[in-house]
C-alpha positions in Angstrom: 0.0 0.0 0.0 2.8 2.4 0.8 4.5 2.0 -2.3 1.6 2.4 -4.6 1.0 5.6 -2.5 5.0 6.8 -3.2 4.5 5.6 -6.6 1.7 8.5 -7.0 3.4 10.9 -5.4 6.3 10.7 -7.9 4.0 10.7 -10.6 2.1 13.6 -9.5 5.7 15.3 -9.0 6.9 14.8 -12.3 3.8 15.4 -14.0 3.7 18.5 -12.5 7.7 19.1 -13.3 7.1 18.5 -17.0 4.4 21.1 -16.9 6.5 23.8 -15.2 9.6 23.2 -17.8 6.7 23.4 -20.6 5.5 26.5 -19.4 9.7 27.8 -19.4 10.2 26.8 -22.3 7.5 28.9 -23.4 8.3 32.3 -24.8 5.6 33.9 -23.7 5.2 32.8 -19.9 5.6 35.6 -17.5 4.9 34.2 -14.0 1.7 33.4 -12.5 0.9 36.3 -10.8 2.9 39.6 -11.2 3.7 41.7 -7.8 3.1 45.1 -9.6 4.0 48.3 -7.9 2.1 49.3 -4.4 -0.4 52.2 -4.2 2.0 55.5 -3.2 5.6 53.4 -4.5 8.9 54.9 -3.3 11.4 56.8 -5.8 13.3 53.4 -5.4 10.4 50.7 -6.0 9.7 52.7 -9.1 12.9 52.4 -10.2 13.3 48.7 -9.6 10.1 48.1 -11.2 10.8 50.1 -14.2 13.9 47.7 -14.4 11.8 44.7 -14.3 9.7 45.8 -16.6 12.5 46.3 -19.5 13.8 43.0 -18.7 10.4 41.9 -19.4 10.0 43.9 -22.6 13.4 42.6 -24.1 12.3 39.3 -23.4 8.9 39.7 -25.6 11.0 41.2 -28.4 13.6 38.6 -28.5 11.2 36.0 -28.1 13.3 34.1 -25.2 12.1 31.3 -22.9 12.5 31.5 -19.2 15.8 29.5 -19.1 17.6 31.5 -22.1 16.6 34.4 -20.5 18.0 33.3 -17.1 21.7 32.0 -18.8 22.0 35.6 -19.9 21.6 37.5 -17.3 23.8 34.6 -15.2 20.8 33.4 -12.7 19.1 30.7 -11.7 15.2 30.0 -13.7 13.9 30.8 -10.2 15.2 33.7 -9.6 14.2 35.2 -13.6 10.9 33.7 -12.7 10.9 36.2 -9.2 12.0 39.3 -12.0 9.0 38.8 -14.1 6.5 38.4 -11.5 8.1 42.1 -10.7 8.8 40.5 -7.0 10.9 44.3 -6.3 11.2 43.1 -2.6 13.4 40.4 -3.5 16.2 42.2 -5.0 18.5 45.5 -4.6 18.7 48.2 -6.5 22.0 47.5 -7.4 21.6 43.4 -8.1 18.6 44.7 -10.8 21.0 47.2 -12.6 23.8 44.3 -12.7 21.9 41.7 -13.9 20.1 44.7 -16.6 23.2 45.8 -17.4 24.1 41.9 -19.0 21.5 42.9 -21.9 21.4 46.5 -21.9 24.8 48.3 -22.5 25.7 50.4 -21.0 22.4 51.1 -18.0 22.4 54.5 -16.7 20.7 55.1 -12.8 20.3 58.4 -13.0 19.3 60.0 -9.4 17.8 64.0 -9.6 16.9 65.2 -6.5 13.9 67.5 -5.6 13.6 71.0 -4.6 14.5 71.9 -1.3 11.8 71.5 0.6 11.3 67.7 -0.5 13.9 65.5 0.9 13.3 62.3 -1.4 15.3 61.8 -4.7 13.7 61.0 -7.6 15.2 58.1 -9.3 15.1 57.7 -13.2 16.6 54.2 -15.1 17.2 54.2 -18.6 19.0 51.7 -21.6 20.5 52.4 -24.5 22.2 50.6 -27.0 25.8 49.3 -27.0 28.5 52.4 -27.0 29.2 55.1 -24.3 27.1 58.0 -23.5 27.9 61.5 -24.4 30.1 63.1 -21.8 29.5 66.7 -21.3 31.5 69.4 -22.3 33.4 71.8 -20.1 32.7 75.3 -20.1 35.7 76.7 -22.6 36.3 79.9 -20.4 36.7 77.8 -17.6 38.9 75.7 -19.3 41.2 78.5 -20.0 41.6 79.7 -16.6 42.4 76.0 -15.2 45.0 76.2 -18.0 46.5 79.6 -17.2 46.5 79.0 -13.5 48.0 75.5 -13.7 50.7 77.0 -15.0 51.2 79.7 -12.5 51.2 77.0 -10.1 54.1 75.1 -11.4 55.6 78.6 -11.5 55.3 78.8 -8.1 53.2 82.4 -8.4 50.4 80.4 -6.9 50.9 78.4 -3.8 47.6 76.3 -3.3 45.0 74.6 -4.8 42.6 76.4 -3.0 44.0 79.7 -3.8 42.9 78.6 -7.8 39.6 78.0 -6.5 39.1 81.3 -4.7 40.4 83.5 -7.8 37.8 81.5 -10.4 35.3 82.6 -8.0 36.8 86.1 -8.1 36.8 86.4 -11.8 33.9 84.2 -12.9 31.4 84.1 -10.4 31.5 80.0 -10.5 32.0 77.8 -8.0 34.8 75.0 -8.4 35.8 72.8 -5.5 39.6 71.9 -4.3 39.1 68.2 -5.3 37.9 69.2 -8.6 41.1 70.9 -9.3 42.7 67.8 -7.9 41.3 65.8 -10.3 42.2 68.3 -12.8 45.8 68.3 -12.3 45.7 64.3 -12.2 44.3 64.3 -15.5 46.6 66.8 -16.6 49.5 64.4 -15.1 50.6 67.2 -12.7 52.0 65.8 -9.9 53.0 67.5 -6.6 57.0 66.7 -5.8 60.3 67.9 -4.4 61.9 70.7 -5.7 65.2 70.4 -8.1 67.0 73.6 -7.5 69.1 75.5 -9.6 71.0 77.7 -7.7 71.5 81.6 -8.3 74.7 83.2 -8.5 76.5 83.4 -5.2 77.2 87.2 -3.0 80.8 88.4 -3.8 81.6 86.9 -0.3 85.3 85.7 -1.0 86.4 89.6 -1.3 85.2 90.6 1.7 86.6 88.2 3.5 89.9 89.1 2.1 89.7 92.7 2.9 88.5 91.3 6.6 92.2 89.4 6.8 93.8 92.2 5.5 93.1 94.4 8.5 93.4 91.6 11.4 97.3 92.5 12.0 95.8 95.6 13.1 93.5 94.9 15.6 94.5 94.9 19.7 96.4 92.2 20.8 94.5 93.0 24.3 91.7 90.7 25.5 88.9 90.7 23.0 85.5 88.9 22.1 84.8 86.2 19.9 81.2 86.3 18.2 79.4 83.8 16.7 75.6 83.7 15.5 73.8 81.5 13.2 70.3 82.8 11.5 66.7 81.3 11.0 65.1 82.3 7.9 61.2 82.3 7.9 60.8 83.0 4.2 62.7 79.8 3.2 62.1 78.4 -0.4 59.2 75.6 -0.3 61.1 72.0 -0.7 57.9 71.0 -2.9 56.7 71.8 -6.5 54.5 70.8 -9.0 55.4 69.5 -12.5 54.4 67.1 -15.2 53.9 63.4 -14.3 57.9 62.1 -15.4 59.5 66.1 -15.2 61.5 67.4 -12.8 60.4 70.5 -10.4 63.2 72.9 -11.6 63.2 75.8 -9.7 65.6 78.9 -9.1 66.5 79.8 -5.3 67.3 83.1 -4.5 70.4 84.3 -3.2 68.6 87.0 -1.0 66.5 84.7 1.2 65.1 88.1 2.7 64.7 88.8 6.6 65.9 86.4 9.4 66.3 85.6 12.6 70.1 85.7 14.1 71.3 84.2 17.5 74.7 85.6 18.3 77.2 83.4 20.4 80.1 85.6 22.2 83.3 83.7 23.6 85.7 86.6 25.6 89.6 85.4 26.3 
């Protein structure tokens, strides 16, 4: 008696297996019973359902099954099965624009937000066909001034990164951000490094220490007072430069370093 019951129990189960991989197979089978969006959806569940939906679409115009579908965008029948039904809960945001972006090169999420006074972002998902998207253009007078600047900056007439952002502000009344400029200069291949100097011509120092030997024979043989001192100064050339990504820093240093500090040192015999 048990096995005849086991016996229809297997044949139940693989009649009902043969009907499920008939209805796979099937270009046309969708699911059961699709989830569908809820009455006020979030930003989000609109955008995962709007994924869903393309998914669904591309499969109607290709005329796929279930399982070709699946092998495409690398998951299990099951799991295309929970796509079409639009089962949103089930997946992320980002799993749906992964397995999307198998068939539809490249996706774009694009994510606007709202005015000011609403705090939700409004999320928007579109497909194109295979190539990039148009980048956008910089504005030219912009460009210009990054340009000019950059190059006062590896001429050491500007100090900062900042500083560039402050006088584009200055002259054109837009706003540009430190890291932006970073990003700039790394595109550029401008790199931030130690300085090579090349050294100006020394102070005519040999002549007047010869004129200072000339008149020791001169001086008192009676107890005197040696003086020492050693100066700080606070102007000191910057050890780092920027230059071009492979390029030395080559810059000039001064022989007039400008003011100091001293500390004197005085020895009496």
């Amino acid at each position: 008696m048990k096995n005849n019951l086991n016996n229809v129990k297997k044949q139940s189960e693989e009649k009902e297996l043969e009907k499920y991989l008939q209805e796979l197979e099937d270009p046309n089978y969708q699911g059961l019973v699709s989830q569908g969006l809820p009455e006020d959806p979030t930003p989000l569940e609109q955008a995962k359902y709007e994924i869903c939906q393309n998914i669904i679409r591309y499969k109607r115009v290709n005329n796929l099954s279930t399982e070709k579908l699946a092998k495409q965008i690398h998951l299990t029948s099951g799991e295309t099965e929970e796509i079409l039904y639009c089962y949103i809960d089930n997946f992320t945001l980002d799993r749906l624009v992964n397995y999307a972006s198998q068939i539809f090169k490249p996706l774009e999420v694009k994510i606007q937000r709202h005015k000011k006074d609403d705090k939700r972002r409004k999320l928007h998902v579109t497909h194109q066909g295979i190539g990039r998207t148009p980048k956008t253009r910089r504005n030219p007078v912009l460009e210009k001034l990054l340009r000019h600047y950059i190059s006062l900056l590896k001429k050491r007439d500007i100090s900062t990164q900042q500083e560039i952002a402050d006088r584009i502000f200055q002259e054109t009344g837009q706003k540009i951000s430190q890291p932006t400029i970073s990003r700039y200069l790394k595109k550029r291949k401008v790199t931030h490094k130690k300085i090579n100097y090349h050294y100006a011509e020394q102070l005519n120092h040999p002549e007047k220490i010869a004129k200072f030997i000339e008149k020791i024979p001169y001086l008192s043989q009676s107890p005197v007072l040696a003086i020492d001192e050693c100066s700080f100064h606070l102007n000191e050339v910057p050890r780092y430069s920027y230059a071009e990504k492979g390029k030395r820093a080559n810059h000039r240093k001064p022989s007039q370093k400008g003011e100091n500090h001293t500390l004197i040192f005085c020895v009496q015999n």
